[in-house]
C-alpha positions in Angstrom: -0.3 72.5 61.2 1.6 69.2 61.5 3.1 70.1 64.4 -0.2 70.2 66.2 -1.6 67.1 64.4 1.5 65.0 65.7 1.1 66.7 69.3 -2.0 64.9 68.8 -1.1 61.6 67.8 1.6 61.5 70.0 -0.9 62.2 73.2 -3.5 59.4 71.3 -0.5 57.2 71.3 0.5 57.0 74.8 -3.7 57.3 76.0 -3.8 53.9 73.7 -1.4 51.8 75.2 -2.1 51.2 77.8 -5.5 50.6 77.2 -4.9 48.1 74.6 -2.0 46.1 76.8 -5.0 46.3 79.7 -7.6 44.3 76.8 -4.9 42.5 76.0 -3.8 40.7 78.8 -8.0 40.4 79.6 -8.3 38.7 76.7 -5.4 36.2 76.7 -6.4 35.3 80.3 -9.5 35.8 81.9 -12.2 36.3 79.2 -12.8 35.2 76.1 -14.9 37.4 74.6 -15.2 37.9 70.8 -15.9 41.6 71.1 -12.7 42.0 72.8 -10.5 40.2 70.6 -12.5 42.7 67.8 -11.5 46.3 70.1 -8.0 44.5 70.3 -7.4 44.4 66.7 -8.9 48.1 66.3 -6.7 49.4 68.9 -3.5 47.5 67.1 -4.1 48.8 63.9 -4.8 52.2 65.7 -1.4 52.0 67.7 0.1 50.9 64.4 -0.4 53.9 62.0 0.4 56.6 65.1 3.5 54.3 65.7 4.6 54.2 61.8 3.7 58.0 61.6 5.8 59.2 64.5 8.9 57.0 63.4 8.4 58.7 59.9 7.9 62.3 61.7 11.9 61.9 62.5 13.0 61.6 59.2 11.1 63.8 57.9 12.0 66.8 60.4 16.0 65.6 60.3 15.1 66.1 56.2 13.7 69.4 56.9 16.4 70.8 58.6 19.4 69.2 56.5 17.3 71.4 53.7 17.2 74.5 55.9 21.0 75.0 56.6 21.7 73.9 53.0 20.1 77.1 52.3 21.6 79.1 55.0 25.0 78.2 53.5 
């Protein structure tokens, strides 16, 4: 089950960013509009929580293992 819910966030990850970097640089430069700066912020907060849960992910799988060979031995 989480293996296919972080094969998911990992694919919405990398289909985010480059999006948001695109709205970014849009928004910095050439327009100014307010609903941008709005899909900006979703985006970051998106990219944020996938980011903080795949950093997690490792710690918990290296914890996961560690467990499964204490048990082996």
């Amino acid at each position: 089950m989480f293996n296919k819910i972080g094969k998911f966030i990992r694919k919405a990850h990398r289909f985010i960013t480059p999006i948001f970097i695109i709205i970014t640089i849009l928004y910095m430069t050439v327009f100014q509009i307010p609903v941008l700066g709005k899909v900006q912020k979703v985006l970051m907060l998106t990219m944020a929580v996938s980011g903080a849960y795949m950093y997690i992910q490792i710690y918990v799988n290296r914890y996961k293992s560690n467990k499964r060979k204490a048990l082996k031995a």
